[in-house]
C-alpha positions, -999 to 999 in steps of 0.1 A, spaced: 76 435 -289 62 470 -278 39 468 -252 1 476 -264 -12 514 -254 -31 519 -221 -38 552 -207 -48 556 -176 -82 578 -174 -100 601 -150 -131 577 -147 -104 553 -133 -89 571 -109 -126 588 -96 -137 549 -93 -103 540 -73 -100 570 -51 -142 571 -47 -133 609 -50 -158 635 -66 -129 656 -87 -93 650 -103 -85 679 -72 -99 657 -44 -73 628 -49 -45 625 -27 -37 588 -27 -35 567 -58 -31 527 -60 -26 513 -92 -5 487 -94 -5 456 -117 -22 473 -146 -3 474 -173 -4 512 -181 18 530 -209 6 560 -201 -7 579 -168 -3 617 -183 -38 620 -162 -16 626 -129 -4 660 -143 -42 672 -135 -38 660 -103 -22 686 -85 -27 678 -51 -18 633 -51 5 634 -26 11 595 -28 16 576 -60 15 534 -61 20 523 -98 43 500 -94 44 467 -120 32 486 -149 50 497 -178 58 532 -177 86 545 -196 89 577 -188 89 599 -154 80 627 -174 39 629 -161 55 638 -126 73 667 -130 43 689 -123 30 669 -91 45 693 -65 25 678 -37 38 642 -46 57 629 -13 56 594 -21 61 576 -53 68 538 -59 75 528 -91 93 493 -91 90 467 -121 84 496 -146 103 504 -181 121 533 -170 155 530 -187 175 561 -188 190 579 -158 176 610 -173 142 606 -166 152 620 -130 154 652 -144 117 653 -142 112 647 -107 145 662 -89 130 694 -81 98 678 -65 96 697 -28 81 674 -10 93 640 -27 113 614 6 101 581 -8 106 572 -40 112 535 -51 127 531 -87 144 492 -84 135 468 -110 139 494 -134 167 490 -161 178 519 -147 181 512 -114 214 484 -129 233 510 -136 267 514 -113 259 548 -101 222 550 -96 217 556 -63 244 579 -64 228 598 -94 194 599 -80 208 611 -46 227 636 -62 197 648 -78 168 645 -53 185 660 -22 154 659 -3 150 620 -4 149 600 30 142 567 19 158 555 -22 138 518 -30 140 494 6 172 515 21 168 547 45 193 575 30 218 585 52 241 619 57 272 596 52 259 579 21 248 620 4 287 629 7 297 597 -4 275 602 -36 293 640 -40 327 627 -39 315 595 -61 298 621 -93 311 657 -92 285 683 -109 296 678 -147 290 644 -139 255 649 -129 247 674 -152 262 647 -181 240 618 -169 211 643 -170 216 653 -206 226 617 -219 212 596 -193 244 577 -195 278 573 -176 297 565 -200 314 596 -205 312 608 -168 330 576 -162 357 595 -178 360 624 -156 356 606 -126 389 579 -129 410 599 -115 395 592 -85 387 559 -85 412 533 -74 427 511 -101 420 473 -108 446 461 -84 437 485 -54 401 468 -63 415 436 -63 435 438 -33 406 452 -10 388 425 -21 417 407 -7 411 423 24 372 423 22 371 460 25 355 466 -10 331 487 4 355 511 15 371 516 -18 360 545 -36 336 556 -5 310 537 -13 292 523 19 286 482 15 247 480 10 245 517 6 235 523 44 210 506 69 185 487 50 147 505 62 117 488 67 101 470 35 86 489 14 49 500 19 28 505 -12 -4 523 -6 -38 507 -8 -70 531 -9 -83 542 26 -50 546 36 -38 512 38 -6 497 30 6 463 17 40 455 16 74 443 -7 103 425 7 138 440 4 162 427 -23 192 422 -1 201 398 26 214 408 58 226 394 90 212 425 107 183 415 138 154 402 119 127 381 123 117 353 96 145 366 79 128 405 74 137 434 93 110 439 121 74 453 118 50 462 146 22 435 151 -2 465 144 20 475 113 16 436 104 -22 432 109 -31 464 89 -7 452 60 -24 419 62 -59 436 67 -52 456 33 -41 430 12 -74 406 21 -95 435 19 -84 437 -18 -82 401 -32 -119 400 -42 -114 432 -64 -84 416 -84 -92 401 -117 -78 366 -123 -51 382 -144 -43 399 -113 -45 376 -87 -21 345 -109 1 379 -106 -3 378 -72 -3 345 -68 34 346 -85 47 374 -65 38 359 -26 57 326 -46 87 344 -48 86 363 -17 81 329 5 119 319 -13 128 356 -8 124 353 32 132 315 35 168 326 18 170 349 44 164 330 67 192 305 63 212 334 56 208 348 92 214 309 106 250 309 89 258 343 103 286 347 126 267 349 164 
């Protein structure tokens, strides 16, 4: 069933931001709201940081003019085609940008895709973007690939131009075998060194934090990559700071997601305990 309409408005984001103007806003929190439409961001020229993650945006289309946008988390949205990128890849000043959860974000050559697109990107959803990983993406999509995936927002056919240099089933099958998958076809295992969780803005400059997605057997502590005890107690500081504005919609929401995340982080826990000292 389509979700119902709801458009983000400039009284909301004056009452969020406590700013005077649409041209005063530099940081913008809303996540959880169940917005269709945030077209409003296109008058704000200056947000330089974008939180509006768990809505259910469909399109990345209100972006393309945000120039100063460095920041911009978007997980557990509706974004579905690859294409959408084509709205944000020339964004200057864009590093962060978070796009898992997405139907998307399943496809085979996301990250690859989005890399390709958004050369300026230091940090795709929980994992820091590496030198090695960029020329891994160029040998994995060549440019008609790109540019087909931009136009269609699919791979099917770039899939096409591409298997000549991918190895066949059995060289799959084989490395497998071997437990060198990730070196087939250049494509690093976990896609590089997963970063620090990711850091969703609160206003005043605060930050409240999601878990990554993958398990590793890298250092960690309770099962998560290290955080500074400052970095720790101002994440912590943010989120309590916040609870009494949440609605009771919101907080069973909330309620759900720290849920999850206590499995999350006690899987990864017994994860690390079965790794090879």
């Amino acid at each position: 069933m389509k979700p119902q309409s709801v458009t983000l408005r400039e009284q909301t984001v004056l009452e969020r931001t406590k700013a005077e103007s649409l041209s005063a806003v530099r940081n913008l929190n809303l996540w959880g709201e169940g917005f269709t439409d945030v077209t409003i961001v296109e008058r704000i020229p200056g947000i330089e940081v974008l939180a509006l993650a768990a809505n259910q945006l469909t399109t990345l289309r209100p972006f393309a003019s945000c120039t100063s946008l460095r920041e911009l988390y978007l997980r557990k949205n509706d974004i579905k085609s690859l294409a959408e990128v084509k709205y944000i890849k020339d964004l200057p000043n864009l590093r962060t940008l978070w796009l898992m959860d997405n139907p998307c974000a399943k496809s085979s050559h996301y990250r690859s895709f989005v890399l390709r697109c958004c050369p300026n990107l230091k940090q795709l959803d929980n994992i820091e973007v590496t030198e090695t990983e960029r020329e891994e993406a160029k040998k994995k999509l060549s440019e008609e690939d790109v540019k087909h995936i931009l136009e269609h927002g699919t791979v099917a056919e770039a899939d096409l131009s591409n298997k000549r240099q991918q190895p066949n089933s059995s060289a799959v099958s084989k490395a497998v075998e071997k437990g060198s998958l990730a070196s087939v076809g250049g494509q690093p295992s976990q896609y590089g060194r997963t970063k620090e969780k990711e850091k969703e803005p609160r206003q005043g400059g605060n930050w409240a934090n999601d878990a990554p997605r993958e398990s590793s057997c890298t250092p960690t502590s309770n099962g998560v990559p290290y955080t500074t005890v400052k970095t720790q107690q101002a994440i912590i500081t943010a989120i309590v700071s916040l609870i009494p504005e949440l609605t009771l919609g919101s907080l069973g929401v909330l309620q759900k997601e720290i849920k999850d995340e206590v499995v999350r982080k006690e899987k990864a826990v017994r994860n690390r305990s079965n790794c090879p000292q």
